[in-house]
Backbone of each chain as nested JSON, in Angstrom:
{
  "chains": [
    {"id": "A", "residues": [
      {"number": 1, "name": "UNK", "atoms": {"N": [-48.068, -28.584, 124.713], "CA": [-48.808, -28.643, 125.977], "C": [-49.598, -27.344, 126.174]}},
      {"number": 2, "name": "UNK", "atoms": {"N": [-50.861, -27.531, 126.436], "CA": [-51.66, -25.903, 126.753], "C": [-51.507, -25.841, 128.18]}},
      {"number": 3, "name": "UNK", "atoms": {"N": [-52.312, -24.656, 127.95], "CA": [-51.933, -23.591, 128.984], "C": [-52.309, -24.4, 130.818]}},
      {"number": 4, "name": "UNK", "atoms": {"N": [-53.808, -24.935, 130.383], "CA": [-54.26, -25.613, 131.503], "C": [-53.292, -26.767, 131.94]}},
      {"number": 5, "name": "UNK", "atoms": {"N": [-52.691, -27.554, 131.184], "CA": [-52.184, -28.687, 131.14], "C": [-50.729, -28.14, 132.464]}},
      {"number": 6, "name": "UNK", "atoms": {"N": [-50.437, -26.974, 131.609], "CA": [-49.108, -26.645, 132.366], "C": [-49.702, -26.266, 133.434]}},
      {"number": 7, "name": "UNK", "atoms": {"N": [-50.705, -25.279, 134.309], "CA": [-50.982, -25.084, 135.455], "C": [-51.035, -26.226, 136.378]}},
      {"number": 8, "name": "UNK", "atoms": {"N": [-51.985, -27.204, 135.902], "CA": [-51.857, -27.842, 136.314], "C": [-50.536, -29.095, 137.105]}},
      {"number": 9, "name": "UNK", "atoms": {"N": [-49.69, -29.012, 135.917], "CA": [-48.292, -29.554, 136.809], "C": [-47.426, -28.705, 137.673]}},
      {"number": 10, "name": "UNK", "atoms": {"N": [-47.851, -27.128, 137.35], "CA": [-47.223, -26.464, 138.059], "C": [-47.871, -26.555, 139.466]}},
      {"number": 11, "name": "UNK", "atoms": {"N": [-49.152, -26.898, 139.488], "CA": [-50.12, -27.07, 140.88], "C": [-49.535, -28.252, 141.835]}},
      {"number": 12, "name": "UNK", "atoms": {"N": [-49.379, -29.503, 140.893], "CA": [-48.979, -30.414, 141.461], "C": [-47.943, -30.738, 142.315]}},
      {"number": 13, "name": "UNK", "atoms": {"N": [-46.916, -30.117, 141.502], "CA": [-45.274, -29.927, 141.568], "C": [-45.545, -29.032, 142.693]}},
      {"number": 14, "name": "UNK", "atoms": {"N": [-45.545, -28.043, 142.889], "CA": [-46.067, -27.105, 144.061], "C": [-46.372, -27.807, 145.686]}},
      {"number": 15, "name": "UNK", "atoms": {"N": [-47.546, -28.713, 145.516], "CA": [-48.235, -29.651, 146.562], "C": [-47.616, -30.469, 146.492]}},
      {"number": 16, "name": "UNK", "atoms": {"N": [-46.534, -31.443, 146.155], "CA": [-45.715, -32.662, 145.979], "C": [-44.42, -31.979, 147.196]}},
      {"number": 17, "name": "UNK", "atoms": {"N": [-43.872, -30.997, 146.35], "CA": [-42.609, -31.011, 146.661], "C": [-42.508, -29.942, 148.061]}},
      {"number": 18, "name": "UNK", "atoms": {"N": [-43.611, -29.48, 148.253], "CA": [-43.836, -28.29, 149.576], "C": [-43.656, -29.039, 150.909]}},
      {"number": 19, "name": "UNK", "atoms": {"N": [-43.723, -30.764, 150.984], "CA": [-43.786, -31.457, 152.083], "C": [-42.089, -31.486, 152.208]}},
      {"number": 20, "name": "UNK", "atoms": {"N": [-41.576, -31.296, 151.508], "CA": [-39.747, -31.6, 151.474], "C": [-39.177, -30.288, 152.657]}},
      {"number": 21, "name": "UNK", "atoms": {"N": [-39.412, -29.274, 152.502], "CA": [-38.621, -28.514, 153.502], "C": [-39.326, -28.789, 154.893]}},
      {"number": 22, "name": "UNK", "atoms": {"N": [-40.692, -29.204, 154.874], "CA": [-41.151, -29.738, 156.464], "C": [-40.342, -30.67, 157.142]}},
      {"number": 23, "name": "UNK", "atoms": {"N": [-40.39, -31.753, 156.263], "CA": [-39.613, -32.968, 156.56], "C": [-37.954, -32.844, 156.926]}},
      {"number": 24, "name": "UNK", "atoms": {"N": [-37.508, -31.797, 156.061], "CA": [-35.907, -31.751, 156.516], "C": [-36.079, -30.565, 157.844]}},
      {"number": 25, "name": "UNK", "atoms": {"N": [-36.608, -29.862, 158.316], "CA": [-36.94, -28.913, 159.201], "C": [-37.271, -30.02, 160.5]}},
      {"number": 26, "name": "UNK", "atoms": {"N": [-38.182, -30.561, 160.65], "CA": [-38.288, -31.791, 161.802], "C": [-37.513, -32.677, 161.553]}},
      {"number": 27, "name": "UNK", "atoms": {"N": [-36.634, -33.196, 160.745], "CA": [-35.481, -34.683, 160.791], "C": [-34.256, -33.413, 161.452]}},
      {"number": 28, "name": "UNK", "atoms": {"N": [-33.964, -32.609, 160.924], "CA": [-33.06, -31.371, 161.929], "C": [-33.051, -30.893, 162.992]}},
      {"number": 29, "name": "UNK", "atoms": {"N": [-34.277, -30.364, 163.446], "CA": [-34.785, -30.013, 164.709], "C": [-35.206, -30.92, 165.444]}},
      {"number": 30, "name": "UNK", "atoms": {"N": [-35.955, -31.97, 165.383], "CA": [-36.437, -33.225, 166.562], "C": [-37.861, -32.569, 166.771]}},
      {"number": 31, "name": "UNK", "atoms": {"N": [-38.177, -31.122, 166.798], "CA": [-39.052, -30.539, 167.072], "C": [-40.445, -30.849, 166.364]}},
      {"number": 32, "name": "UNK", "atoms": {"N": [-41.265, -31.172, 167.029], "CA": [-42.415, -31.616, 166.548], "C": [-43.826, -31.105, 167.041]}},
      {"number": 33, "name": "UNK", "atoms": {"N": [-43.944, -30.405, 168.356], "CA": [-44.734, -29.972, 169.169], "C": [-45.749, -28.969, 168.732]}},
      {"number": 34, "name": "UNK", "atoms": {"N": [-45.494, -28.423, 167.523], "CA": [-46.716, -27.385, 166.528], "C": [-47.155, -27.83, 165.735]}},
      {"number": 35, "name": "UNK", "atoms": {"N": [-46.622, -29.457, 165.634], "CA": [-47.407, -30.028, 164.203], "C": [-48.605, -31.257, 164.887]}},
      {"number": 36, "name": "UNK", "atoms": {"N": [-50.064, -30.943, 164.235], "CA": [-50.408, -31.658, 164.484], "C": [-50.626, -33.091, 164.511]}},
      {"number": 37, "name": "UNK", "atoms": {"N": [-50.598, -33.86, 164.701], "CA": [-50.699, -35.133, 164.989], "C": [-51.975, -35.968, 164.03]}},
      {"number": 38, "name": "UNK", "atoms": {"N": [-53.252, -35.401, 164.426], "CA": [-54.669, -35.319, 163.619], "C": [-54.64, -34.714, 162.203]}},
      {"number": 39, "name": "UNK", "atoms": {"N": [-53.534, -33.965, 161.806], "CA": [-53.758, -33.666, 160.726], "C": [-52.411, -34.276, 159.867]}},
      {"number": 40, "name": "UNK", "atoms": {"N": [-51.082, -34.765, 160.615], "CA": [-50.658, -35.542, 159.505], "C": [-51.166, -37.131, 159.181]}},
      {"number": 41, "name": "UNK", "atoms": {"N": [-51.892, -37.291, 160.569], "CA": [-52.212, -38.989, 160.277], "C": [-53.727, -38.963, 159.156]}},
      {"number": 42, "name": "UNK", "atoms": {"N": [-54.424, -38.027, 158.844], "CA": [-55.512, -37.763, 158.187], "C": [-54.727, -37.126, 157.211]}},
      {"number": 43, "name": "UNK", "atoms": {"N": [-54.338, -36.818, 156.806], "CA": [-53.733, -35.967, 155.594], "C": [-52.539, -37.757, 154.69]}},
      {"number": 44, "name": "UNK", "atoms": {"N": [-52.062, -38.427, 156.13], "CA": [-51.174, -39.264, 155.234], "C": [-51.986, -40.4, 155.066]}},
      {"number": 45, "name": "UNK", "atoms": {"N": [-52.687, -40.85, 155.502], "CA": [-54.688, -41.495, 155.033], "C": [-54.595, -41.3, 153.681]}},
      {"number": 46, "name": "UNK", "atoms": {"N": [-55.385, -39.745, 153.663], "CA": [-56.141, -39.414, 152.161], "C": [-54.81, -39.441, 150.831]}},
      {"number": 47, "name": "UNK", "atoms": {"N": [-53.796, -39.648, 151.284], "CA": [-52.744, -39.309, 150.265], "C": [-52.98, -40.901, 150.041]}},
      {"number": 48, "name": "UNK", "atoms": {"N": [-52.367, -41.792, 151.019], "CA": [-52.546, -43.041, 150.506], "C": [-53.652, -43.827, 149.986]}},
      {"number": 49, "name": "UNK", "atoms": {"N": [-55.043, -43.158, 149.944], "CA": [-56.386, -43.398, 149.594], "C": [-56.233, -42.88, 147.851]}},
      {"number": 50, "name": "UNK", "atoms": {"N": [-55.56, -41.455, 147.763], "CA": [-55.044, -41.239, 146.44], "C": [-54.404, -42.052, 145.656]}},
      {"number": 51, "name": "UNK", "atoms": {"N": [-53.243, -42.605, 146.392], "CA": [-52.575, -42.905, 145.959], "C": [-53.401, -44.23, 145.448]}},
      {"number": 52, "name": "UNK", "atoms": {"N": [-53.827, -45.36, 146.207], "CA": [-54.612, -46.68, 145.76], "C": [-55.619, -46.239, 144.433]}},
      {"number": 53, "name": "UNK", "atoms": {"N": [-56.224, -44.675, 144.551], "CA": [-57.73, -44.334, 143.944], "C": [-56.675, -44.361, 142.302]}},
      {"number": 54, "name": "UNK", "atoms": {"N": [-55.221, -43.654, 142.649], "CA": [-54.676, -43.589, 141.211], "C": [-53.965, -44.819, 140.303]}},
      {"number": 55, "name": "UNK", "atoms": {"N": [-54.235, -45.993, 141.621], "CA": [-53.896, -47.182, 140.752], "C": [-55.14, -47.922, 140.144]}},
      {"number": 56, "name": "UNK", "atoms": {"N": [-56.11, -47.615, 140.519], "CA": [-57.523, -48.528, 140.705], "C": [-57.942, -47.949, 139.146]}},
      {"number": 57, "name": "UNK", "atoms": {"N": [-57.67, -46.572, 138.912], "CA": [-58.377, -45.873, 137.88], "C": [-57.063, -45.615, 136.457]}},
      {"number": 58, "name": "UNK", "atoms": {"N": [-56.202, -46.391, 137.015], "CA": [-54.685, -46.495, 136.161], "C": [-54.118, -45.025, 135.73]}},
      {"number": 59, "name": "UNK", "atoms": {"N": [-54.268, -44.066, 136.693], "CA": [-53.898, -42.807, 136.293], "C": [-52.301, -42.657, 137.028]}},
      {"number": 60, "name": "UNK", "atoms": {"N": [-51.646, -42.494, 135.662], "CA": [-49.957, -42.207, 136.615], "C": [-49.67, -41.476, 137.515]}},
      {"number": 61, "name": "UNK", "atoms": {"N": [-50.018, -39.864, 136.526], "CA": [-50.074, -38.386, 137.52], "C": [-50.223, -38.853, 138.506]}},
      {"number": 62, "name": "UNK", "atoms": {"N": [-51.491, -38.891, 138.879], "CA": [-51.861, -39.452, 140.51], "C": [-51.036, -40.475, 141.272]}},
      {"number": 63, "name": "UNK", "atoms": {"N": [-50.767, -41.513, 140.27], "CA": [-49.682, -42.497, 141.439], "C": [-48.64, -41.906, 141.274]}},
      {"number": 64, "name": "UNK", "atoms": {"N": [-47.704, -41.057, 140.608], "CA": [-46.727, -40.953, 140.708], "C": [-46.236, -39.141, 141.986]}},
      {"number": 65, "name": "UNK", "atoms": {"N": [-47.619, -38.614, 141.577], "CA": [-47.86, -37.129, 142.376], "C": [-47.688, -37.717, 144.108]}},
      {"number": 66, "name": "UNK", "atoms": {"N": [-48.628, -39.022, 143.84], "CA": [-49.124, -38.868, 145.553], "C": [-48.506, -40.164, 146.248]}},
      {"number": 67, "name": "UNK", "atoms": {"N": [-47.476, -41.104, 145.009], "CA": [-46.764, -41.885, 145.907], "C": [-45.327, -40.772, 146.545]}},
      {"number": 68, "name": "UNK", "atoms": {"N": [-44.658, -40.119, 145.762], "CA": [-43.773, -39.109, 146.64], "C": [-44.444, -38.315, 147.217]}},
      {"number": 69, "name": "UNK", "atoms": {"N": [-45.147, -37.951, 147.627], "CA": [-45.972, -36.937, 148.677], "C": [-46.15, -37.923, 150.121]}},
      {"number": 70, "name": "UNK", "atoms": {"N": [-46.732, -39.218, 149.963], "CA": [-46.576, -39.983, 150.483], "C": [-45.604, -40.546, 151.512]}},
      {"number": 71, "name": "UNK", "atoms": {"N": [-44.647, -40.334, 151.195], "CA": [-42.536, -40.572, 151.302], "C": [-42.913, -39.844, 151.907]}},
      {"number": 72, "name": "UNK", "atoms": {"N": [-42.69, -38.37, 152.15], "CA": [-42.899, -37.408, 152.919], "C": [-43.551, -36.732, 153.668]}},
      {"number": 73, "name": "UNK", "atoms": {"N": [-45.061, -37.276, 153.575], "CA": [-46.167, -36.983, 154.748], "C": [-45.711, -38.507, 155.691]}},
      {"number": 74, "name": "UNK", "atoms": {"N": [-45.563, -39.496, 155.332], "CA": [-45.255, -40.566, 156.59], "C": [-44.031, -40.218, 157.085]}},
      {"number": 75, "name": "UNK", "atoms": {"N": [-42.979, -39.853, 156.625], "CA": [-42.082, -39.46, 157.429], "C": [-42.204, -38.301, 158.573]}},
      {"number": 76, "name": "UNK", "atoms": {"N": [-42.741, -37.103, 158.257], "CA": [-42.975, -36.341, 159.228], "C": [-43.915, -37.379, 160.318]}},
      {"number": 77, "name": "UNK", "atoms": {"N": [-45.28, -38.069, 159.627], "CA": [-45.612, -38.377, 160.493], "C": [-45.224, -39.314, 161.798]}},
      {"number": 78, "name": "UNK", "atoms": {"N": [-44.341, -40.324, 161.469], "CA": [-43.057, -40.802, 161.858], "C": [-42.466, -40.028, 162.98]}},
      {"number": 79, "name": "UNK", "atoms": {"N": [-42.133, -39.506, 162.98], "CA": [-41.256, -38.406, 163.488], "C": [-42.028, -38.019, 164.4]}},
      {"number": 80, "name": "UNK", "atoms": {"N": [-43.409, -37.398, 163.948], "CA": [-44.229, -36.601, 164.534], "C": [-44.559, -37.427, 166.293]}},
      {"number": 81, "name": "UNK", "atoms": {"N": [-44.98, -38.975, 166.167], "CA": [-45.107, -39.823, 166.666], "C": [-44.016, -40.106, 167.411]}},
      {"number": 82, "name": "UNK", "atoms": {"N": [-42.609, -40.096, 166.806], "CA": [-41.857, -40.806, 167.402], "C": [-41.173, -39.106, 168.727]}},
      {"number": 83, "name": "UNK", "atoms": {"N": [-41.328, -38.034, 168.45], "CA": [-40.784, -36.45, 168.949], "C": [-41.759, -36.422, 169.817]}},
      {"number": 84, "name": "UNK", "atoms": {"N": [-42.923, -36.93, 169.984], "CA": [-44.228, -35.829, 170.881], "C": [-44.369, -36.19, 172.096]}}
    ]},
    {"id": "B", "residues": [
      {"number": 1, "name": "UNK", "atoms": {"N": [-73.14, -45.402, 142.75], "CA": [-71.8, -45.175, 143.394], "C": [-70.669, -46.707, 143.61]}},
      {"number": 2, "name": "UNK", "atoms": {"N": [-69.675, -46.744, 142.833], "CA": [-68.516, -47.997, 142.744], "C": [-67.774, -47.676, 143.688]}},
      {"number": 3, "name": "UNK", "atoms": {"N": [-66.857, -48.535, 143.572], "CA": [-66.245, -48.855, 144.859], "C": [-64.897, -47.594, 144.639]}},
      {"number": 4, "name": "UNK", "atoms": {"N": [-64.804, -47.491, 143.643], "CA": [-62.939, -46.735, 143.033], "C": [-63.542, -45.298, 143.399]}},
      {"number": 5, "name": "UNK", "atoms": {"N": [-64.873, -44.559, 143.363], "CA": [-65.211, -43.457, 143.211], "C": [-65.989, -43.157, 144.582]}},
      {"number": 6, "name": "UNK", "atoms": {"N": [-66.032, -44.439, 145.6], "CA": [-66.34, -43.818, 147.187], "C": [-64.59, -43.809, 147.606]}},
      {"number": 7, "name": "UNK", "atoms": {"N": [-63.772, -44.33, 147.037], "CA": [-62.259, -44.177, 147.751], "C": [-61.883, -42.951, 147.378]}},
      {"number": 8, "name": "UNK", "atoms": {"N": [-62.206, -42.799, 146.138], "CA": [-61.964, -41.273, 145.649], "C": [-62.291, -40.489, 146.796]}},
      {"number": 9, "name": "UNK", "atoms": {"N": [-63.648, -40.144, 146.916], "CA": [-64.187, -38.733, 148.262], "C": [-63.774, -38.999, 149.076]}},
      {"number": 10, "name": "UNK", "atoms": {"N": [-63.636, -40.389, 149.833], "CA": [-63.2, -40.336, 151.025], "C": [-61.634, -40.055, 151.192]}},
      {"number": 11, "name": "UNK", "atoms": {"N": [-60.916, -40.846, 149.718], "CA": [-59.132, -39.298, 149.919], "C": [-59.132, -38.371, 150.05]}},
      {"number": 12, "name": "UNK", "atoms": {"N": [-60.143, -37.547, 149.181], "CA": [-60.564, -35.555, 148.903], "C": [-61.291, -35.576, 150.229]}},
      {"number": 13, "name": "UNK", "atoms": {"N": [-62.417, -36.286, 151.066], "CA": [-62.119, -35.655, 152.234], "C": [-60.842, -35.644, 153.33]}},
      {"number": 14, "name": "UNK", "atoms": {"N": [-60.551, -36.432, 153.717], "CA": [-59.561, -36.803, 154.29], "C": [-58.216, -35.882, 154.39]}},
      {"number": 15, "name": "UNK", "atoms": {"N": [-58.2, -35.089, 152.894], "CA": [-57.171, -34.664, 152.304], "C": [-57.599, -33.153, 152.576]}},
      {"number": 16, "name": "UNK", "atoms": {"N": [-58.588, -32.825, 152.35], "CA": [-59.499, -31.301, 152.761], "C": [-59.235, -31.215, 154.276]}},
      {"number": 17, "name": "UNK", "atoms": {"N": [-60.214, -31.969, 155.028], "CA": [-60.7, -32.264, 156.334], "C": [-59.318, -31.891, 157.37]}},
      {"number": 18, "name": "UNK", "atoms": {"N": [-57.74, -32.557, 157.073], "CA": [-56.834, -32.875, 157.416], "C": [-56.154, -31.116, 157.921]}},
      {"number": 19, "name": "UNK", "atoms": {"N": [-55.971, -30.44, 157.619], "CA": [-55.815, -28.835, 157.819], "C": [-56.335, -28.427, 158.918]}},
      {"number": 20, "name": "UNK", "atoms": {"N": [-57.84, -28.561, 158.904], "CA": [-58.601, -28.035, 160.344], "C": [-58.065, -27.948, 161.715]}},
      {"number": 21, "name": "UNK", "atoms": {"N": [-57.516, -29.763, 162.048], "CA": [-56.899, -29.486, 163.52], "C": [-55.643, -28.726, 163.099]}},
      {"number": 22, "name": "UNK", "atoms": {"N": [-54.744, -28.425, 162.122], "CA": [-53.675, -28.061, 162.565], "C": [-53.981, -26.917, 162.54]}},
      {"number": 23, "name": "UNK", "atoms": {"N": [-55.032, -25.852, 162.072], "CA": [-55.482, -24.552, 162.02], "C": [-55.945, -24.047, 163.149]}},
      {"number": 24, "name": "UNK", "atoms": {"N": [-56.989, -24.773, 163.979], "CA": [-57.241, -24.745, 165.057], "C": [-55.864, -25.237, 165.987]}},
      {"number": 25, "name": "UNK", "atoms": {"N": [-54.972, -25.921, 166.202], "CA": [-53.717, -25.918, 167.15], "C": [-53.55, -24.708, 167.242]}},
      {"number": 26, "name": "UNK", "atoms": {"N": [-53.156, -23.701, 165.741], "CA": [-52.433, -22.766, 165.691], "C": [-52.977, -21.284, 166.026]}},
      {"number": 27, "name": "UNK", "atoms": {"N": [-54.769, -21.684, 165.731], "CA": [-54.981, -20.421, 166.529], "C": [-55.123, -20.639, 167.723]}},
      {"number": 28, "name": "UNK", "atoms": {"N": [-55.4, -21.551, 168.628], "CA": [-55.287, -21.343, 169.843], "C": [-53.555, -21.577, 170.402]}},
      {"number": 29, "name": "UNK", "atoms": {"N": [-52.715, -22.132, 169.952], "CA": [-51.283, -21.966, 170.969], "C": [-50.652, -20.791, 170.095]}},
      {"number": 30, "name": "UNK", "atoms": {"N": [-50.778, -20.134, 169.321], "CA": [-50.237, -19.21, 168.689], "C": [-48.639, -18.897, 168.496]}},
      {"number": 31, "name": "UNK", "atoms": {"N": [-47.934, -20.958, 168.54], "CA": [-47.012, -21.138, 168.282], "C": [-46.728, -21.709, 167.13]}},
      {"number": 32, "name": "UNK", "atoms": {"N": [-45.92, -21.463, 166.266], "CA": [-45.679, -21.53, 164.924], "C": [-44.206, -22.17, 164.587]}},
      {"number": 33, "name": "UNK", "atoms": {"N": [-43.785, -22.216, 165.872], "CA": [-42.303, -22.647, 165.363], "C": [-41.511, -23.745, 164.586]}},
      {"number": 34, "name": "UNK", "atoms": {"N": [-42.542, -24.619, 164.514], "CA": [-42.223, -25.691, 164.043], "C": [-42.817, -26.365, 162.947]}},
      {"number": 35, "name": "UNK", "atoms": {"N": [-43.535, -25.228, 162.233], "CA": [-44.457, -24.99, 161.298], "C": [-43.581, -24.743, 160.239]}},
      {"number": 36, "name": "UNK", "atoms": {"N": [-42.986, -25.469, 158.86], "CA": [-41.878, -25.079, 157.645], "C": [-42.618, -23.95, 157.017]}},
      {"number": 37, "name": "UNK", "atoms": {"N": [-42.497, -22.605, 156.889], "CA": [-43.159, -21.45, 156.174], "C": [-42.909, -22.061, 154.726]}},
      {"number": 38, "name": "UNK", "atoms": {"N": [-42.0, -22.033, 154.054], "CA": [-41.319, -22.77, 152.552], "C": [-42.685, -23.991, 152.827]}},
      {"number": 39, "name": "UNK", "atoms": {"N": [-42.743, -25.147, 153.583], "CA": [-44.04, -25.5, 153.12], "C": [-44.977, -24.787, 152.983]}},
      {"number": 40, "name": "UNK", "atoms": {"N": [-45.526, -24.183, 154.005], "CA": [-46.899, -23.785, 153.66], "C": [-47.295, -22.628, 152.769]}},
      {"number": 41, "name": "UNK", "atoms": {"N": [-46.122, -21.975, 152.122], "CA": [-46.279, -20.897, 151.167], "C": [-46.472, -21.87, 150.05]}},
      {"number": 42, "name": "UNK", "atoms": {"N": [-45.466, -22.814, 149.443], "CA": [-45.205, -23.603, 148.493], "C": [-46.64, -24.592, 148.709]}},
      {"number": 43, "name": "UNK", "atoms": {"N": [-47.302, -24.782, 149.375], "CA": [-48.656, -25.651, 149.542], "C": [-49.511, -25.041, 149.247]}},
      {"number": 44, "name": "UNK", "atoms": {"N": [-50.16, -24.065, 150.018], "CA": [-50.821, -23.088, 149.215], "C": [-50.879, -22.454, 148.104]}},
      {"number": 45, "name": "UNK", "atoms": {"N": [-49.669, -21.837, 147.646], "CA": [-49.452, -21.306, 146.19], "C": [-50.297, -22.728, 145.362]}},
      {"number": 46, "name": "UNK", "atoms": {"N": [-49.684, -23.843, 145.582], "CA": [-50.212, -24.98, 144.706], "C": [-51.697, -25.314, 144.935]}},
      {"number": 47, "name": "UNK", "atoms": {"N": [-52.164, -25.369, 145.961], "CA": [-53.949, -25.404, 146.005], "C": [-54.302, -24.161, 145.075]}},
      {"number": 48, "name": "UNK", "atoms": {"N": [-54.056, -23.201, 145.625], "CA": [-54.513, -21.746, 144.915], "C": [-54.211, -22.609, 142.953]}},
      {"number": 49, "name": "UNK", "atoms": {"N": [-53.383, -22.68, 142.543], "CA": [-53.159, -23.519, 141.725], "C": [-54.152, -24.195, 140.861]}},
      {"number": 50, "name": "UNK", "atoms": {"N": [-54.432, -25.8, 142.087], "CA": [-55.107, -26.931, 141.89], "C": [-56.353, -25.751, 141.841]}},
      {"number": 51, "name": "UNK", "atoms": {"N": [-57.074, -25.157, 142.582], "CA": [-58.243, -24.378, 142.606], "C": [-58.067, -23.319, 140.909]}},
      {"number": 52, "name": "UNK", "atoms": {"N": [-57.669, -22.547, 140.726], "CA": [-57.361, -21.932, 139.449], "C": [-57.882, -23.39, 138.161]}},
      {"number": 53, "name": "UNK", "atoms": {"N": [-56.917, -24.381, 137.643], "CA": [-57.131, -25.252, 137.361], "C": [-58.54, -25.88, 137.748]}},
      {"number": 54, "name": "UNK", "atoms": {"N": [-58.949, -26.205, 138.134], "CA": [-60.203, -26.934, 138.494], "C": [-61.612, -25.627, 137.608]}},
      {"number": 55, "name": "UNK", "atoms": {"N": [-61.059, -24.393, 138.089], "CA": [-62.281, -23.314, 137.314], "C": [-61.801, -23.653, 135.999]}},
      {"number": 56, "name": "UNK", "atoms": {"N": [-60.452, -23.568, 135.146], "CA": [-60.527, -23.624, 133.749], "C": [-60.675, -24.722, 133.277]}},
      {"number": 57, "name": "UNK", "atoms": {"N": [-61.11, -26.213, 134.011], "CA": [-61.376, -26.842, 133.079], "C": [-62.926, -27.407, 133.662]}},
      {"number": 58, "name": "UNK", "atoms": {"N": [-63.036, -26.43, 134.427], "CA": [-65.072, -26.547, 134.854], "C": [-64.856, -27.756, 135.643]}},
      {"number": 59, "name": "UNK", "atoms": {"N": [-63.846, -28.266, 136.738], "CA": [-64.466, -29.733, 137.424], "C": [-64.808, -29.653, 138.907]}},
      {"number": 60, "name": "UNK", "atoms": {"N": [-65.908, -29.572, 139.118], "CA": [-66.647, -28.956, 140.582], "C": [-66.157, -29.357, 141.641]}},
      {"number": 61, "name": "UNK", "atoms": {"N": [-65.837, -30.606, 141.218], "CA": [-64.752, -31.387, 142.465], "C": [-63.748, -30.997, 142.966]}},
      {"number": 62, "name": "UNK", "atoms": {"N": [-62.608, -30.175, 142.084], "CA": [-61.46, -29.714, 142.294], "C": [-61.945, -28.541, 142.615]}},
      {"number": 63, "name": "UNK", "atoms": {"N": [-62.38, -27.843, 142.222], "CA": [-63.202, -26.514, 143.059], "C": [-63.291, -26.407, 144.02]}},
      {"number": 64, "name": "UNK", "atoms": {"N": [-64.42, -27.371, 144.574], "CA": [-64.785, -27.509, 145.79], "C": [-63.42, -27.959, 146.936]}},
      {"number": 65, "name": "UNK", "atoms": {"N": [-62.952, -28.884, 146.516], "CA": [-62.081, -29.805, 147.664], "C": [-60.508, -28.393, 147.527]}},
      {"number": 66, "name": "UNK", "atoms": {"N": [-60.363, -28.057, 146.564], "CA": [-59.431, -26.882, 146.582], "C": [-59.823, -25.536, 147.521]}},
      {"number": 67, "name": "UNK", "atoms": {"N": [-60.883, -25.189, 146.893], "CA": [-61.066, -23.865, 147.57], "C": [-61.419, -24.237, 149.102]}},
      {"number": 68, "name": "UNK", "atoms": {"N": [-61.834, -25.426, 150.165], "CA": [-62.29, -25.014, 150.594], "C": [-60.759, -25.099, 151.776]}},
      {"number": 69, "name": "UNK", "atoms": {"N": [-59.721, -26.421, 150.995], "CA": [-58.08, -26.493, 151.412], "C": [-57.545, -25.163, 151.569]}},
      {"number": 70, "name": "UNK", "atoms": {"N": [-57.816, -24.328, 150.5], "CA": [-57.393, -22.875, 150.364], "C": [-57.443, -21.933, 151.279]}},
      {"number": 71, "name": "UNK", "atoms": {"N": [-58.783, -22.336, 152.031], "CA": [-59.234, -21.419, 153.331], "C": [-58.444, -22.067, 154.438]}},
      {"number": 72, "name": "UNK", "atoms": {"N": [-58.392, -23.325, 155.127], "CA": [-57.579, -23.544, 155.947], "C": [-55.832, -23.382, 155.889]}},
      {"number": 73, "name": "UNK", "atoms": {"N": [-55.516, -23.729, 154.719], "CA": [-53.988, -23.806, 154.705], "C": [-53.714, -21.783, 154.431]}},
      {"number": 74, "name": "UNK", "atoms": {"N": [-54.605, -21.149, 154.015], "CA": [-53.784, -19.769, 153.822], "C": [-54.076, -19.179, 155.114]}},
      {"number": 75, "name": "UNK", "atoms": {"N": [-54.668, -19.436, 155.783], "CA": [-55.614, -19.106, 157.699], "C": [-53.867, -19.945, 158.38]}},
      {"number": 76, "name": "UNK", "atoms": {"N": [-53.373, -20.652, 157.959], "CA": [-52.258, -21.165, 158.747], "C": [-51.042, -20.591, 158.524]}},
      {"number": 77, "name": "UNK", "atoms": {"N": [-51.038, -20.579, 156.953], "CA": [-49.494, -19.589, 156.507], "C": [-49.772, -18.203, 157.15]}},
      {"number": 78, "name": "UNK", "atoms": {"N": [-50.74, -17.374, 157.015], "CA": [-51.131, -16.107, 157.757], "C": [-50.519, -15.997, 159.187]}},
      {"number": 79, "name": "UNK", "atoms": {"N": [-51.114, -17.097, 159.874], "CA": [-50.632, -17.036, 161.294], "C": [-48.711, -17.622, 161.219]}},
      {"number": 80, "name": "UNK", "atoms": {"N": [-48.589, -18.325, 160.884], "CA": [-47.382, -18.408, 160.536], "C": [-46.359, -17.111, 160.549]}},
      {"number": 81, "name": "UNK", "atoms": {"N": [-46.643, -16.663, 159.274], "CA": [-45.987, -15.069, 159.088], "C": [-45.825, -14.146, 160.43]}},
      {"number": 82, "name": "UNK", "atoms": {"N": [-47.441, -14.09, 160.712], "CA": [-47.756, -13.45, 162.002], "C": [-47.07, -13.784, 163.554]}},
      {"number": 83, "name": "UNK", "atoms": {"N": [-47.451, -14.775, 163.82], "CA": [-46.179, -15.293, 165.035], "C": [-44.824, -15.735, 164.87]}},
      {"number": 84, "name": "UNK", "atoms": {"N": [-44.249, -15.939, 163.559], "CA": [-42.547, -16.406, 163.695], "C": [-41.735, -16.147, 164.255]}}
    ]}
  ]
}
């Protein structure tokens, strides 16, 4: 694997798994009142727009990066909705 | 322009675009509390990342839709740090 190849999953892995301590931080706290609203329902949009764009174009990375990112931007948003 | 490659921009905007209100929440209530730092260090590090990546393999797209994520999400971890 070169060098780019690995940045790159290290990029991914990075942006995938960074939504996990949000999500256990608001399912703990109930607290939701600093997170915006406009930016998880637009942020969990474009993930699921990814996510369709990475089945349409049969790319795994992409369905597999942005269906768990997915899991975890609707849940906050969830939350976000269900706390405010 | 096909149909798989207008879903494309409109995820990368969506996915860019999505940062702004929560950047703007945060500079004007200059409350942070409910903001996961572990995300937004771990999110950023990975755009900074996806952006790095995108220059070594020359794709203007990832450039663009990275660097410009880069400016809103490190403008949020900043304030973050700053008010906790």
């Amino acid at each position: 694997m070169d060098t780019f190849t690995i940045i790159g999953l290290v990029a991914a892995t990075c942006t995938t798994i960074s939504f996990v301590p949000q999500a256990l931080r608001t399912i703990k706290t109930k607290h939701t009142k600093d997170l915006s609203l406009a930016m998880y329902s637009l942020f969990t949009i474009g993930i699921f727009l990814w996510f369709v764009y990475g089945i349409l174009v049969k790319d795994l990375p992409l369905i597999i990066a942005n269906g768990i990112t997915l899991l975890f931007t609707s849940t906050i948003l969830i939350l976000k909705i269900k706390y405010k």
